[in-house]
DRENDO-1510 file (C-alpha; in Angstrom, 1 decimal, always signed):
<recs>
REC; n; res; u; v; w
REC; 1; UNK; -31.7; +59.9; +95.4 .
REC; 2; UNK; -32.9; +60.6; +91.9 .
REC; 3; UNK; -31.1; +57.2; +90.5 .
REC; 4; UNK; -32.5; +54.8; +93.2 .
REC; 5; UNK; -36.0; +56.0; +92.7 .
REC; 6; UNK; -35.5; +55.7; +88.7 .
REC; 7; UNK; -34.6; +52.1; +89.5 .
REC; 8; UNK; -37.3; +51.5; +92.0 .
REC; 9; UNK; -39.6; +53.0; +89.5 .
REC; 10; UNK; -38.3; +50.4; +86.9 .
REC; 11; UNK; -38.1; +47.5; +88.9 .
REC; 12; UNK; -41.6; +48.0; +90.0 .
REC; 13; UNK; -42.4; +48.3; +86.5 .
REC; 14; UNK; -41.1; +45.0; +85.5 .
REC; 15; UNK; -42.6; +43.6; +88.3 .
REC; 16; UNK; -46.3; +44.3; +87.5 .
REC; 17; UNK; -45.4; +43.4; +83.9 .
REC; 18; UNK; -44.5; +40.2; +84.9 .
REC; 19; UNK; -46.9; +39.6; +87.0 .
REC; 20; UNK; -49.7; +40.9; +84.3 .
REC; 21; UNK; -47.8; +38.6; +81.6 .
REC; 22; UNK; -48.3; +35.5; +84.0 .
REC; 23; UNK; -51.8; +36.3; +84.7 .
REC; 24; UNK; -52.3; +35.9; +80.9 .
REC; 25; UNK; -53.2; +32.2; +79.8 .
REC; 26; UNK; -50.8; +30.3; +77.5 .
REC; 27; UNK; -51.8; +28.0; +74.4 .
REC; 28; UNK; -50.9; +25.2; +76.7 .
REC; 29; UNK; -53.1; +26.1; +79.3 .
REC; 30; UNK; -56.3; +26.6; +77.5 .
REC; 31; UNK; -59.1; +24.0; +77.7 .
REC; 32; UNK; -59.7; +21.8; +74.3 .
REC; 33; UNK; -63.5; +22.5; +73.7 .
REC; 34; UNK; -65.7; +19.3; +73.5 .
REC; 35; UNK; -65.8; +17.0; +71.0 .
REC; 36; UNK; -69.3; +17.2; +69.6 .
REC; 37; UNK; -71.5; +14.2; +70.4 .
REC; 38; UNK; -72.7; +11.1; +68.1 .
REC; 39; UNK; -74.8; +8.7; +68.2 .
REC; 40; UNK; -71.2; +6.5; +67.6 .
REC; 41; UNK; -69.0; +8.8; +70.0 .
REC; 42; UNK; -69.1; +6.2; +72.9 .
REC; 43; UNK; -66.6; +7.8; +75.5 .
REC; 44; UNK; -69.2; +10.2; +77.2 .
REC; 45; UNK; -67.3; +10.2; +80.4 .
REC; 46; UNK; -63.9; +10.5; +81.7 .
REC; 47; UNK; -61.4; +8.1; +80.0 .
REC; 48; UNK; -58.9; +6.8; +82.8 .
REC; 49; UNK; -54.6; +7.0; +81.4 .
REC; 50; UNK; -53.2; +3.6; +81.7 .
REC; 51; UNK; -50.6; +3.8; +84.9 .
REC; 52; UNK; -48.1; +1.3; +84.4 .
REC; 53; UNK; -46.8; -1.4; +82.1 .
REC; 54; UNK; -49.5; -4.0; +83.3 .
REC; 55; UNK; -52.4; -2.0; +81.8 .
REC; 56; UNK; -50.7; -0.5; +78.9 .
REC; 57; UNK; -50.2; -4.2; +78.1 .
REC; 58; UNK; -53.7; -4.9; +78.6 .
REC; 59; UNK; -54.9; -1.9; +76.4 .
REC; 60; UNK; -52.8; -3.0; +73.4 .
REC; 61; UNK; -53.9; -6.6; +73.9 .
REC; 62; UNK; -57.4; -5.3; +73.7 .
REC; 63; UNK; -56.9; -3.6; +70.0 .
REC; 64; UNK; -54.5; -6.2; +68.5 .
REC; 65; UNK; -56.7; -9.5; +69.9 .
REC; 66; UNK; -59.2; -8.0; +67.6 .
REC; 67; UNK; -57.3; -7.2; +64.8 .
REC; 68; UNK; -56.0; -10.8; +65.1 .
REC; 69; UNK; -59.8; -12.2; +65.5 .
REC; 70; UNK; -60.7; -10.7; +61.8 .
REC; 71; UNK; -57.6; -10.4; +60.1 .
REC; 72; UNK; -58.3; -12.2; +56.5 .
REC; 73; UNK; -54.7; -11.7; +55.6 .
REC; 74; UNK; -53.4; -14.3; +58.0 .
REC; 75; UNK; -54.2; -16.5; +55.3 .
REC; 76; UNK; -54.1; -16.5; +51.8 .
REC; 77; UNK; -57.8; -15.0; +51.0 .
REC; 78; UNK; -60.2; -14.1; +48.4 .
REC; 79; UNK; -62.7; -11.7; +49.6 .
REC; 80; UNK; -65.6; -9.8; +47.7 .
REC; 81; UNK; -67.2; -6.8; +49.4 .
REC; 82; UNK; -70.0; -4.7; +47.9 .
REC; 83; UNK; -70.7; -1.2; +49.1 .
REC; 84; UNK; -73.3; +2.1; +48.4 .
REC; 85; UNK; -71.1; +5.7; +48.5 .
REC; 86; UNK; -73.4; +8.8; +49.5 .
REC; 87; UNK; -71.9; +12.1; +49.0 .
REC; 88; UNK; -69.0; +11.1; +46.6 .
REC; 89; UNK; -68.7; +8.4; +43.6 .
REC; 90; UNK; -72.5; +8.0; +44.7 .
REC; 91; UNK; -73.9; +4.4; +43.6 .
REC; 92; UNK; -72.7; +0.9; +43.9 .
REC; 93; UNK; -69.2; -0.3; +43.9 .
REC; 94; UNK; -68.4; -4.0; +43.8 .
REC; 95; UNK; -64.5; -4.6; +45.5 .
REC; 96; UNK; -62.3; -7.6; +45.6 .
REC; 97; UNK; -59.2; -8.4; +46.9 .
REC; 98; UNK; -57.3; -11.6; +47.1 .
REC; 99; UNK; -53.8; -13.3; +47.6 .
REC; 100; UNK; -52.7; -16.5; +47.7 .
REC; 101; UNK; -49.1; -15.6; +49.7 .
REC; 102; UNK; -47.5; -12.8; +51.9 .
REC; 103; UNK; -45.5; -11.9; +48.6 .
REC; 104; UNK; -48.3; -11.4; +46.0 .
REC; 105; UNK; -51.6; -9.1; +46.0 .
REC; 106; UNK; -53.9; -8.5; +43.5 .
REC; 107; UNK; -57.3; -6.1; +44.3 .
REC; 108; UNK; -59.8; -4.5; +41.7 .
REC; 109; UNK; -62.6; -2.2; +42.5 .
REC; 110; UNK; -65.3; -0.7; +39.7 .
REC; 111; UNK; -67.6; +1.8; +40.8 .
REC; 112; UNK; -69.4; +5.2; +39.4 .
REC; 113; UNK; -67.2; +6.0; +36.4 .
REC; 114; UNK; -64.0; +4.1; +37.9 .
REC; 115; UNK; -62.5; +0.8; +37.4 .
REC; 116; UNK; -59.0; -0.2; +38.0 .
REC; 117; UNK; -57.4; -3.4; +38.5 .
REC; 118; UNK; -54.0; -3.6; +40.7 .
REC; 119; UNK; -51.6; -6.1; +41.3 .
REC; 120; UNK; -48.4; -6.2; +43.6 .
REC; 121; UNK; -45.9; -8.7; +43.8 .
REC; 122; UNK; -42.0; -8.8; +44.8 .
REC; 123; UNK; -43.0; -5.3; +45.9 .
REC; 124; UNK; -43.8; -3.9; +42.2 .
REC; 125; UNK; -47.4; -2.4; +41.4 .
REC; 126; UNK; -49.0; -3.3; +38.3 .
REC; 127; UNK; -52.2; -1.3; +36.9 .
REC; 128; UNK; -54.5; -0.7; +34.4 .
REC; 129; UNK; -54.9; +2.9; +35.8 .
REC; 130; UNK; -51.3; +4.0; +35.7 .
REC; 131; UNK; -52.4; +7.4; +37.4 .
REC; 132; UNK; -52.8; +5.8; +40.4 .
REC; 133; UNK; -55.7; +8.0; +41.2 .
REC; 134; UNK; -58.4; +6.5; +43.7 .
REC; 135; UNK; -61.9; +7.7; +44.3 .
REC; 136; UNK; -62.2; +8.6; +48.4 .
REC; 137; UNK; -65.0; +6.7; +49.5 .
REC; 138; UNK; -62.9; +3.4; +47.5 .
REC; 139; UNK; -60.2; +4.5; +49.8 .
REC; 140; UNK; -62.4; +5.0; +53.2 .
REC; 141; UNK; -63.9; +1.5; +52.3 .
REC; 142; UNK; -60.6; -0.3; +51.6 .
REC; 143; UNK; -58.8; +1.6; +55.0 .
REC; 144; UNK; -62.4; +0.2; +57.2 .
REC; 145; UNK; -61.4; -3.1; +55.4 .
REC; 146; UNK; -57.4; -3.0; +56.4 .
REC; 147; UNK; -55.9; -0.1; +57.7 .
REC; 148; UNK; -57.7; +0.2; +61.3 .
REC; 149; UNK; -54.5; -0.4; +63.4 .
REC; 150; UNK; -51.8; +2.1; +63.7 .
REC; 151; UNK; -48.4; +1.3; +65.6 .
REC; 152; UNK; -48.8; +2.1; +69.3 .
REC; 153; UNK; -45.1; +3.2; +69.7 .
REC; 154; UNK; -43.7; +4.5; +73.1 .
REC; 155; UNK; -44.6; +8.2; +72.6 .
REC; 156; UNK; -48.6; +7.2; +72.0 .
REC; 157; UNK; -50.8; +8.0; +74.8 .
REC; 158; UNK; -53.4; +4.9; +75.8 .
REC; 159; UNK; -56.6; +5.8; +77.6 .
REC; 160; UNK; -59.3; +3.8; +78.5 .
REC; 161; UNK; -63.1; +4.0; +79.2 .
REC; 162; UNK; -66.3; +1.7; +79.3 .
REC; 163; UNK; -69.0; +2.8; +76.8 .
REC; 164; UNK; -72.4; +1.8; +75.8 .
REC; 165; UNK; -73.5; +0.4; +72.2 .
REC; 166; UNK; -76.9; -0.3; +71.3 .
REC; 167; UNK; -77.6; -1.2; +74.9 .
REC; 168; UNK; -74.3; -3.5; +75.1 .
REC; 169; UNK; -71.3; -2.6; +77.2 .
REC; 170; UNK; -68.2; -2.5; +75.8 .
REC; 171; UNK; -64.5; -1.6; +76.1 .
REC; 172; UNK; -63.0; +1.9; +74.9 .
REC; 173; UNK; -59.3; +2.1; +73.9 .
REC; 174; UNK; -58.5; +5.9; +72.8 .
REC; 175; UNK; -55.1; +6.4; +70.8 .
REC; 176; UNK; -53.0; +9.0; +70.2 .
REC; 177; UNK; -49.9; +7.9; +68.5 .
REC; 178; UNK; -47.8; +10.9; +68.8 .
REC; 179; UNK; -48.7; +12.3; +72.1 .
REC; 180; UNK; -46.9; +15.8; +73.0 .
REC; 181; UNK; -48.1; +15.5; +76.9 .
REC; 182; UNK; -49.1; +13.2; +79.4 .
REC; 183; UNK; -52.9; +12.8; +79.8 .
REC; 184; UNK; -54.7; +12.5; +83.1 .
REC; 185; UNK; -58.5; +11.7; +83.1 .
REC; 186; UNK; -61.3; +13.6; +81.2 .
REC; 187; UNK; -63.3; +12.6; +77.8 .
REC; 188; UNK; -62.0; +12.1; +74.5 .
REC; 189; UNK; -59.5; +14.8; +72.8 .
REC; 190; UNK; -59.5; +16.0; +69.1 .
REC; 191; UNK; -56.6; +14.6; +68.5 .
REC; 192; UNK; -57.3; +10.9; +70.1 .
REC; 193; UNK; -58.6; +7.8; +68.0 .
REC; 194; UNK; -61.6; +5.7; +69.4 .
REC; 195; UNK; -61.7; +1.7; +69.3 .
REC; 196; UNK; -64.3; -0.1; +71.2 .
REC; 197; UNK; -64.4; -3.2; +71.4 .
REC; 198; UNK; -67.2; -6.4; +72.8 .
REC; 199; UNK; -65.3; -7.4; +76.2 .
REC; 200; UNK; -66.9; -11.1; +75.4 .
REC; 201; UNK; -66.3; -11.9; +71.8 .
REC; 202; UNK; -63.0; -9.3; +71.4 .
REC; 203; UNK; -64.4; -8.3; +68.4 .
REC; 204; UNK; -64.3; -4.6; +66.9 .
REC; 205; UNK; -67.5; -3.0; +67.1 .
REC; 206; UNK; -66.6; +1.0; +66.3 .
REC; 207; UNK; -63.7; +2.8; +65.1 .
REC; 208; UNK; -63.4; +6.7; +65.1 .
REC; 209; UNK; -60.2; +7.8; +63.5 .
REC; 210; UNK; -61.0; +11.4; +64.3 .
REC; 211; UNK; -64.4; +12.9; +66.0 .
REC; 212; UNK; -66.9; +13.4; +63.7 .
REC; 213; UNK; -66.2; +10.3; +61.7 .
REC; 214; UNK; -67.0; +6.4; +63.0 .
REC; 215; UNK; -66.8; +2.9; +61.5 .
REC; 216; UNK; -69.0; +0.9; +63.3 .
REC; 217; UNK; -69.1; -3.3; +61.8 .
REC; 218; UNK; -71.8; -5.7; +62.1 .
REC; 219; UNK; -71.4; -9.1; +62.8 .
REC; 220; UNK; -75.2; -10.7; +62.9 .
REC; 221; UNK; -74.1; -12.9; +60.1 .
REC; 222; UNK; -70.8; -12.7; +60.7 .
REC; 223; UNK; -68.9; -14.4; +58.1 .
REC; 224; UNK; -66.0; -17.4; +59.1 .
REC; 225; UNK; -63.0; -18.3; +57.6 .
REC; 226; UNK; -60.7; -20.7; +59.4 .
REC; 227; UNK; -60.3; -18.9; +62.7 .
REC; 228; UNK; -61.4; -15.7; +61.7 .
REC; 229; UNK; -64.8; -13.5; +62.0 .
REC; 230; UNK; -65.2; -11.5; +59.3 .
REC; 231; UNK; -68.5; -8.2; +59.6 .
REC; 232; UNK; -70.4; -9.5; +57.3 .
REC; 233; UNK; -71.3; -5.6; +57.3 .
REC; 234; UNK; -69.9; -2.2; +58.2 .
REC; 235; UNK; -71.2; +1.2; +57.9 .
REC; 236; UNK; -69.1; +4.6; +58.0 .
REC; 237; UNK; -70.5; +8.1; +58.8 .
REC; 238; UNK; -69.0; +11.3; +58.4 .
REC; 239; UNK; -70.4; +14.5; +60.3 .
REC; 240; UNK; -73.7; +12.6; +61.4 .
REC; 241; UNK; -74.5; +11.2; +57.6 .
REC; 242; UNK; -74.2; +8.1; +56.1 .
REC; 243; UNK; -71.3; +7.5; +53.2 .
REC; 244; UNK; -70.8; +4.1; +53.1 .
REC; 245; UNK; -73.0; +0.9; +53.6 .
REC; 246; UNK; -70.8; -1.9; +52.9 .
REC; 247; UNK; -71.8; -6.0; +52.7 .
REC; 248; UNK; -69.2; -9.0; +52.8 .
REC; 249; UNK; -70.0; -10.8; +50.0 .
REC; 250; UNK; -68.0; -13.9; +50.7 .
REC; 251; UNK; -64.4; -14.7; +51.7 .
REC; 252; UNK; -62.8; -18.1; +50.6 .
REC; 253; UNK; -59.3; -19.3; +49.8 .
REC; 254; UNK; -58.2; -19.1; +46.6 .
REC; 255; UNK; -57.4; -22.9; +45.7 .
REC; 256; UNK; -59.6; -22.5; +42.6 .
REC; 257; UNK; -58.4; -19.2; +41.5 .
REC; 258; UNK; -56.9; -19.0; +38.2 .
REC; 259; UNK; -52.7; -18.5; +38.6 .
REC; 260; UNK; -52.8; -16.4; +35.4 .
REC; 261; UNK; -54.4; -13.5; +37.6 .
REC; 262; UNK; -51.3; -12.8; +39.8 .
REC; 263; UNK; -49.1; -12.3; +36.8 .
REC; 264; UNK; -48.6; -8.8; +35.5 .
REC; 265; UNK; -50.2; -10.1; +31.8 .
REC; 266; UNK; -51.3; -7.1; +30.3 .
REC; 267; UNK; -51.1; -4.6; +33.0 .
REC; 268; UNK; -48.9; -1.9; +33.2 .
REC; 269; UNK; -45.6; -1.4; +35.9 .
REC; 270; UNK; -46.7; +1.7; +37.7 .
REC; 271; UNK; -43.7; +1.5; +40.1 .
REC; 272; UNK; -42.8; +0.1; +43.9 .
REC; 273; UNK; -44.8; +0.2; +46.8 .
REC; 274; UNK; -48.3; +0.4; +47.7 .
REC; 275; UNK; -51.0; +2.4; +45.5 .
REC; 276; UNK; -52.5; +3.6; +49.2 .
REC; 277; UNK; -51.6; +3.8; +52.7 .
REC; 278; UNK; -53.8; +4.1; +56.0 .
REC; 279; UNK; -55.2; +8.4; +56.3 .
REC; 280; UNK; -52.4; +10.9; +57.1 .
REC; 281; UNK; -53.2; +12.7; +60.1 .
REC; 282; UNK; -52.1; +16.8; +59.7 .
REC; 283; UNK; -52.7; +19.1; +63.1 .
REC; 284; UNK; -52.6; +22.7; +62.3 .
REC; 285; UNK; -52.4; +25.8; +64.6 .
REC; 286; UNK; -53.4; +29.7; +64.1 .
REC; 287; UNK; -53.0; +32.2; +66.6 .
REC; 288; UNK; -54.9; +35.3; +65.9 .
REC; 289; UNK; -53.7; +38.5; +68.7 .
REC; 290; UNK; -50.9; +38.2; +71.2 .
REC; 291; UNK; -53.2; +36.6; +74.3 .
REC; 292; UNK; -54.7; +33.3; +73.6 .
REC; 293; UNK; -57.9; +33.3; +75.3 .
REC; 294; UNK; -59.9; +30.4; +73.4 .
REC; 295; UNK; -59.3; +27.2; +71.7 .
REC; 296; UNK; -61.8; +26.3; +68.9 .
REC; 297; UNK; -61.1; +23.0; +66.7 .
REC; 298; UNK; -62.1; +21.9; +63.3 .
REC; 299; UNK; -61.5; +18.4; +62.0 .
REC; 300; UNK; -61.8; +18.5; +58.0 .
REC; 301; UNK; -61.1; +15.3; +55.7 .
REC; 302; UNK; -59.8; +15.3; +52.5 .
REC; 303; UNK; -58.3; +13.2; +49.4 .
REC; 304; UNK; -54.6; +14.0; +47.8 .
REC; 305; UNK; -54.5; +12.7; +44.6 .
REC; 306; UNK; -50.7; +11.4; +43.0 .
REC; 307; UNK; -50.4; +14.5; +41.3 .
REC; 308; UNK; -50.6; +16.6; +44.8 .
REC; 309; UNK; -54.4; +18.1; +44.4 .
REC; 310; UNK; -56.2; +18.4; +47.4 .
REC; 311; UNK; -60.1; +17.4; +46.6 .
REC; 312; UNK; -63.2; +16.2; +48.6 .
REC; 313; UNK; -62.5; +18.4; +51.0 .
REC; 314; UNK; -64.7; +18.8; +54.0 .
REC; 315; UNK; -65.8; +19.3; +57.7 .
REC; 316; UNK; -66.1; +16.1; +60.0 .
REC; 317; UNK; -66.8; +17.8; +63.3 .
REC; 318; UNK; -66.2; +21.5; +64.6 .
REC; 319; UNK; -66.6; +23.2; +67.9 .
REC; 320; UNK; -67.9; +26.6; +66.3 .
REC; 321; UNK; -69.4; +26.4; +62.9 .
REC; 322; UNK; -68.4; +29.8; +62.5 .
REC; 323; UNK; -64.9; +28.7; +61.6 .
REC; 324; UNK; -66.0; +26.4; +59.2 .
REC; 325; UNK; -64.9; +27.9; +56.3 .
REC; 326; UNK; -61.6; +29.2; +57.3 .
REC; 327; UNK; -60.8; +25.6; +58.0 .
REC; 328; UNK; -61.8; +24.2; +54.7 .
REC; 329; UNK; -59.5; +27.2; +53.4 .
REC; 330; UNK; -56.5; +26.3; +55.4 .
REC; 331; UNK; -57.0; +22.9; +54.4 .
REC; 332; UNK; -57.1; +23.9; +50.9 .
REC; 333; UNK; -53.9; +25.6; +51.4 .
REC; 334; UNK; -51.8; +22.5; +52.3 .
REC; 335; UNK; -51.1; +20.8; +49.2 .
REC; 336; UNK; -49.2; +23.7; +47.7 .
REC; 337; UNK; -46.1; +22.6; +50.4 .
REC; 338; UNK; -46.4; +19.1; +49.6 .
REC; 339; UNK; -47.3; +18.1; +45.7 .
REC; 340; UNK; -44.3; +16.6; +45.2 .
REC; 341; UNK; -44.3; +14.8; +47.9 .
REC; 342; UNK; -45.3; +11.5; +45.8 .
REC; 343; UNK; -42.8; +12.0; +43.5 .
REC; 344; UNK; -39.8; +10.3; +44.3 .
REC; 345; UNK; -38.2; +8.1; +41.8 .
REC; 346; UNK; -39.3; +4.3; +41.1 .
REC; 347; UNK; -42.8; +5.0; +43.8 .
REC; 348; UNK; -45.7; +3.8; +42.8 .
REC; 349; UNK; -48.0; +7.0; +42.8 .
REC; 350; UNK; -50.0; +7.1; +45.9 .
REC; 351; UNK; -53.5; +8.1; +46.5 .
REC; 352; UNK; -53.6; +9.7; +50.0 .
REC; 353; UNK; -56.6; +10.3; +52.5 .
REC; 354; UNK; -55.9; +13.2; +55.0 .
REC; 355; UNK; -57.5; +13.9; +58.4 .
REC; 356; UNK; -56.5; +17.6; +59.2 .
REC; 357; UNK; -57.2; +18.6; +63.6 .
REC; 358; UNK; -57.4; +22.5; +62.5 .
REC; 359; UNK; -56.8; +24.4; +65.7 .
REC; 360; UNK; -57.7; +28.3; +66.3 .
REC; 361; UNK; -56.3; +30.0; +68.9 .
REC; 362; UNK; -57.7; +33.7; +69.5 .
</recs>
């Protein structure tokens, strides 16, 4: 009698646990907080998941018709771009970049105590600035320039949504590359990146690699060369505030370039590979307690240099500004695991812009 009421006693006992345990929310189950508006965050309303192959199709088509409509590299290209920094390297840079085939690229920049000139061909880098370092706002100017489009692989998630800019419609695309769920409707995630695009030119008008930060390109006196439309200028802002205004200067072919510039001459071999790739993307999670209850998110933006220092750090858009700090101090914390991660043998030293989605679970 005494034994079947001890296991009564315990199996009601792991009942209510259970039951209590399932009550409690998971990670997975707690709502992402808003992303916080912007004058640039266009998808105010619910963005609609693509439902089959036809308008996944359509969605990519969107994105790389207007990476084709201003791509200056289908062509061999000399283009000069001038642009004001605010926050960082503050003043005026001049930038150019030119290359008369697929196989040869030369680009120089000179700015607030900086000037480097760079040349790749047959996949070795040559430099005047062996160090490799590059200034952030040279690297958010150059990536606004080139590095918009990311591979939308199988595993990315592809929503879409109508927006309004400056009293225009136009056509929202939201990314994100490596998506760990499927997405039904609802407004933009943390961890999604924004393109919109003019339905009637096909033209890129904003892109928002993570909230709190927006590239949006002007093209009143858009520039042309052959078949493409080139902003004649774009402007990037970074938690509401200005940090780059950015002119075209002019973009021709380079017939009437001197052939002495795309030989190494008297610069030195820094190694293979490029000097700077498109922004990393890092998503972080901490868990504070054994019940997570709320999800707050802080997106910070930082530079790694070649030698694996972590500098310029700071906060693009938050859901509590109490957690501010402790996100610019995780941040801080991540190049300790990865400082060598440039220094593999024969690489060119790379210069690395890194967008860190800092979650807090408590």
């Amino acid at each position: 009698m005494f034994l079947r009421a001890f296991k009564y006693a315990v199996a009601a006992s792991l009942f209510w646990q259970s039951a209590i345990l399932a009550q409690k929310p998971t990670i997975e189950s707690l709502a992402e907080p808003p992303v916080p508006s912007d004058p640039l965050e266009l998808v105010t309303g619910d963005a609609q998941p693509v439902q089959d192959a036809e308008q996944r199709a359509a969605a990519i088509h969107l994105l790389t018709n207007a990476r084709a409509l201003s791509n200056v590299r289908a062509y061999a290209y000399d283009l000069k771009t001038t642009f004001n920094a605010y926050g960082s390297s503050e003043g005026a840079w001049n930038l150019e970049d030119t290359s008369p085939s697929r196989e040869t690229y030369r680009w120089s920049a000179q700015g607030p105590s900086y000037a480097a000139v760079n040349l790749r061909t047959n996949q070795l880098v040559y430099s005047d600035q062996p160090s490799g370092a590059i200034p952030l706002r040279l690297a958010q100017a150059r990536t606004a320039i080139f590095f918009v489009y990311g591979q939308v692989g199988p595993r990315a998630s592809v929503r879409t949504a109508s927006g309004n800019l400056n009293g225009a419609e136009v056509s929202c695309v939201l990314v994100e590359l490596q998506s760990r769920e499927k997405l039904g409707a609802g407004p933009r995630r943390w961890e999604e990146t924004e393109y919109c695009v003019d339905p009637k030119s096909g033209l890129l008008m904003t892109y928002s690699p993570v909230p709190g930060m927006y590239v949006s390109y002007d093209y009143t006196n858009a520039l042309h060369f052959n078949d493409k439309i080139i902003p004649d200028k774009f402007t990037i802002t970074q938690a509401g505030q200005t940090i780059i205004e950015a002119t075209t200067q002019s973009v021709t072919g380079t017939g009437k370039l001197d052939r002495a510039l795309f030989q190494p001459g008297n610069l030195q071999q820094v190694g293979a590979g490029p000097l700077m790739s498109p922004p990393w993307r890092v998503r972080s999670r901490e868990m504070k307690g054994k019940v997570a209850s709320t999800l707050q998110v802080v997106v910070v933006d930082g530079l790694v240099t070649p030698q694996g220092q972590l500098t310029d750090l700071a906060v693009l858009a938050s859901s509590n500004a109490a957690l501010n700090q402790a996100a610019l101090e995780r941040a801080a914390k991540w190049d300790d695991r990865y400082s060598q991660e440039d220094a593999q043998a024969g690489a060119a030293p790379q210069s690395h812009e890194v967008l860190f989605t800092l979650e807090f679970v408590q």
